[in-house]
C-alpha positions in Angstrom: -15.4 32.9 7.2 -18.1 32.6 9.6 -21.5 31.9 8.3 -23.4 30.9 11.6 -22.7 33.1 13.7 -24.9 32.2 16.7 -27.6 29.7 17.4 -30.4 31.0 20.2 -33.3 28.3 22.0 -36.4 29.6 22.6 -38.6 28.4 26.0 -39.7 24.8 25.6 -43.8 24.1 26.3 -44.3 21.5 29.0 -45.2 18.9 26.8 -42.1 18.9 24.9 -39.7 19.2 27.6 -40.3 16.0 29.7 -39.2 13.8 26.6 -35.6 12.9 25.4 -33.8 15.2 24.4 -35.6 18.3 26.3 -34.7 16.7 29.8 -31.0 16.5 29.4 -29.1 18.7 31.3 -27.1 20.1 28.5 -30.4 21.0 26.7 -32.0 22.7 29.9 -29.2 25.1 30.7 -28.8 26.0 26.6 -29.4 29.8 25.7 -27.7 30.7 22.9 -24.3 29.3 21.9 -21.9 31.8 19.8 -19.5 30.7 16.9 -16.7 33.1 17.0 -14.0 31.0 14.6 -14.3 29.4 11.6 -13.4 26.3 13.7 -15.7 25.3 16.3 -15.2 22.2 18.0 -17.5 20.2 20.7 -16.2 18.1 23.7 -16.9 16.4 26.5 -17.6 12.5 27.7 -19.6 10.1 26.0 -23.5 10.7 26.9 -22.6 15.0 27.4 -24.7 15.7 24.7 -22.7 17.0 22.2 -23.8 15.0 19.8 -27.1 15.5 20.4 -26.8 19.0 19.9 -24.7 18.5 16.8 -27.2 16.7 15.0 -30.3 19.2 16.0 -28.0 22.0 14.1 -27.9 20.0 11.3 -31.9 19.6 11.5 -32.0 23.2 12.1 -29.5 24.3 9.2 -31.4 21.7 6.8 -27.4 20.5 6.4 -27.1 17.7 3.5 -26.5 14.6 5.0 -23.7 12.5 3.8 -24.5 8.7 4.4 -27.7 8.9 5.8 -31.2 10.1 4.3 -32.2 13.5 4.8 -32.2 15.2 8.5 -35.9 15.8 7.1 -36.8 12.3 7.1 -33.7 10.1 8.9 -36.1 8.2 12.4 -32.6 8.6 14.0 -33.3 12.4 14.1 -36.7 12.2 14.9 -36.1 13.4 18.7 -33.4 16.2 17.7 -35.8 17.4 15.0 -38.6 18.3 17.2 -35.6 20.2 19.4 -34.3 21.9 16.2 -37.8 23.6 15.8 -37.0 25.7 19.1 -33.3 26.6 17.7 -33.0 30.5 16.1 -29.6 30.7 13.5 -28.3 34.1 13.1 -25.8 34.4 9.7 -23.4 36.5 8.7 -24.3 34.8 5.7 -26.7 32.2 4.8 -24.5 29.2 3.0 -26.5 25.8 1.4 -23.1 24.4 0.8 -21.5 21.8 3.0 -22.3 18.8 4.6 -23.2 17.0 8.1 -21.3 13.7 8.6 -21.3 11.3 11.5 -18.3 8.4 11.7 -21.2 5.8 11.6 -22.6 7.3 8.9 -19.6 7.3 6.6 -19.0 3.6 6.7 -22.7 2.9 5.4 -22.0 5.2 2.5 -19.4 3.4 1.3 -20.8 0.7 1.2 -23.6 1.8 -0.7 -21.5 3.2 -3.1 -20.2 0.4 -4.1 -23.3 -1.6 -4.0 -24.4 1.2 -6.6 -21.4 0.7 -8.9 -22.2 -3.2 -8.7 -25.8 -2.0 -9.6 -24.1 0.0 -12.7 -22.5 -2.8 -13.9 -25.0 -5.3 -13.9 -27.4 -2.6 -16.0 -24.7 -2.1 -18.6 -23.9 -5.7 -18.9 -27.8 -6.6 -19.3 -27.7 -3.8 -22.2 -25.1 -5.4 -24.1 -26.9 -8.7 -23.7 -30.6 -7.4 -25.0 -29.2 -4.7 -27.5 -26.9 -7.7 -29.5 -28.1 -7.4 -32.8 -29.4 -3.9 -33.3 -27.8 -0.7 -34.3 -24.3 0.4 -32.4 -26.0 3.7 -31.9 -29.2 2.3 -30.3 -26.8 0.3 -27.7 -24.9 3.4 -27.1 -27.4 5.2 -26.0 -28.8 2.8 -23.7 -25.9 2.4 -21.9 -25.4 6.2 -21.7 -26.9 7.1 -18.4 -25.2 4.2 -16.7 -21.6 4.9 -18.4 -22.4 8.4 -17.4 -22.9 7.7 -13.7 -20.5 5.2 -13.2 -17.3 7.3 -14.8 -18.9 10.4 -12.7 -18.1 7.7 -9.4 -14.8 6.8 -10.7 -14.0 10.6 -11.4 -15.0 11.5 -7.8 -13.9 8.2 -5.7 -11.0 6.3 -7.9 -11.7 2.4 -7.5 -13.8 3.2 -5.0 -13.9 4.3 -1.0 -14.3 0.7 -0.2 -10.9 -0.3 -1.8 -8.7 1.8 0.3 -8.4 1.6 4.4 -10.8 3.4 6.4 -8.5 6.9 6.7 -7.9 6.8 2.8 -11.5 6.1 2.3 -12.8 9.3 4.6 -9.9 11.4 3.4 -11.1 10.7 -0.2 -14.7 11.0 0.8 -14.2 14.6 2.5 -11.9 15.8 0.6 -14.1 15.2 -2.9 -16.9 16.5 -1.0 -15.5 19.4 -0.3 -16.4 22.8 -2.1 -15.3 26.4 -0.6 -17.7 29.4 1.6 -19.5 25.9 3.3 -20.9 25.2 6.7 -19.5 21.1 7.5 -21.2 19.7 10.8 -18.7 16.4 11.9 -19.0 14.7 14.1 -15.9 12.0 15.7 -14.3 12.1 12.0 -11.3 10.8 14.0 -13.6 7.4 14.6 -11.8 6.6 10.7 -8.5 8.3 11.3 -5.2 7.1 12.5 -3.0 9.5 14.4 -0.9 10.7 11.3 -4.1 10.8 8.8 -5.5 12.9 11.8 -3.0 14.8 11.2 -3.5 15.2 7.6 -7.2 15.9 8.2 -5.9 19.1 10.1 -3.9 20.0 7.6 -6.7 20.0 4.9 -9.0 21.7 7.3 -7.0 24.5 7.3 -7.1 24.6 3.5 -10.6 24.5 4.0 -10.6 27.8 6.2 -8.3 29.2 3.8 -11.8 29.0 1.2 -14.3 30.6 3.2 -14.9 27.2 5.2 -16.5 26.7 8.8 -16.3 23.7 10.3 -18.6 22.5 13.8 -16.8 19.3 14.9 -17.5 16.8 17.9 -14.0 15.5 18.8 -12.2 13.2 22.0 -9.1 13.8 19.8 -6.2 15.6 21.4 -4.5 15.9 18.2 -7.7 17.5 16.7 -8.4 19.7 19.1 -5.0 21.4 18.7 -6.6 23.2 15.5 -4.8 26.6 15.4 -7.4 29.1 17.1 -10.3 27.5 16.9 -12.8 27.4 19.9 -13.6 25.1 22.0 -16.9 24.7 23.6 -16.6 22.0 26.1 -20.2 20.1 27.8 -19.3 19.2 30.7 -21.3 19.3 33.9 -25.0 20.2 31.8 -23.1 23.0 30.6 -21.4 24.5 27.6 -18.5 26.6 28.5 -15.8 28.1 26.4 -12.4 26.5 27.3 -8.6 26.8 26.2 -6.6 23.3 24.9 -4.4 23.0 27.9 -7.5 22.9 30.5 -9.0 19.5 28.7 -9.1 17.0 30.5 -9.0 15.0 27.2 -5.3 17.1 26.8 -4.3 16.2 30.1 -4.9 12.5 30.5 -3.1 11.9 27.2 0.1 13.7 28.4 -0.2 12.1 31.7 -0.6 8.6 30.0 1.9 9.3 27.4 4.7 10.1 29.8 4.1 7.9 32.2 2.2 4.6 31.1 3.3 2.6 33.6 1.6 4.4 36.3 -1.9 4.0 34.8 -1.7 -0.1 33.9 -0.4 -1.2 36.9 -4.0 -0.7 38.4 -5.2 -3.1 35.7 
């Protein structure tokens, strides 16, 4: 399924287009960029903007941000919200479902998660302490809300993300988080992933597609990138440009390196 179907940019005014991120190059050229696969992914070098542009669609979609405050209010979006403003989304149909993640951003959530479980834990162990003595029903319901909210973590997570390596923890994370006919911005999700979870992660994506799913993704991953027919808008050279797997350089180096590895480190 694809929800967004396109996303337009309307003429900046002068004052706005001097500052970061109205000067980049990537910016400038940007007319209107077309999602025509329920897979979409971004590449290009680090510092080609395709993060940037990532993260003002998720200002511009109002996308629920996973790890971080709101796109409304997150000062790491400040710059990209102001840019989002000048973005028009066409739908095939609007979706509030899904999520925008960033690999930094996952690693902060869970470890607030599990500072909220300790939280949890500390309130039901102060009930039982100031509740000795009175009625079994009064305690109960005292400790309701934080029973309730704890088993709901338990039911979603297990133990917890933090209790598994980094590729369990954002499989469990986006896989729990997942619910069908969403729009899920990501952006470097193989930043957590080893080669064979990466490879998992493909396999649930297509699941995902399977419910009505479309996915924007920021990738360097060769393995990623392989998606079965997705498209592949790479940002090189201030532009966005629609490319095929083979023609990455990303694809090409890896090969290279992989078959011959001796001819790249003996120039270290």
């Amino acid at each position: 399924m694809i929800h967004l179907k396109s996303a337009s940019v309307r003429e900046f005014n002068e004052r706005d287009a001097v500052v970061f991120p109205f000067y980049l190059d990537v910016v400038k050229s940007l007319r209107e960029m077309e999602f025509s696969s329920p897979v979409t992914f971004f590449v290009g070098e680090n510092g080609s903007g395709k993060s940037t542009i990532m993260e003002t669609l998720a200002c511009a979609i109002n996308s629920v941000a996973v790890g971080s405050e709101s796109v409304k209010t997150d000062k790491t979006l400040a710059a990209v919200r102001k840019l989002s403003m000048y973005f028009r989304l066409a739908w095939t149909k609007r979706t509030h479902k899904g999520f925008f993640l960033r690999a930094e951003d996952f690693f902060g959530y869970a470890k607030k998660m599990k500072q909220t479980q300790e939280e949890l834990q500390r309130e039901l162990e102060n009930v039982e302490g100031e509740y000795q003595g009175r009625s079994k029903l009064a305690a109960d319901l005292a400790r309701m809300p934080y029973a309730s909210e704890l088993s709901a973590i338990q039911r979603r997570y297990g133990d917890g993300l933090d209790t598994h390596s980094h590729g369990e923890s954002f499989m469990t994370l986006f896989q729990t988080r997942f619910v069908p006919n969403g729009l899920y911005l990501l952006d470097e999700p193989e930043a957590a992933l080893s080669p064979s979870r990466q490879l998992t992660f493909i396999a649930a994506l297509k699941q995902m597609v399977e419910q009505n799913s479309q996915f924007i993704i920021a990738t360097h991953s060769p393995i990623i990138l392989a998606f079965p027919d997705a498209t592949i808008l790479s940002f090189e050279g201030g532009q966005i440009q629609e490319v095929k797997y083979r023609q990455l350089e990303h694809v090409k180096l890896t090969k290279d390196f992989l078959n011959s590895p001796e001819s790249f480190l003996r120039y270290l």
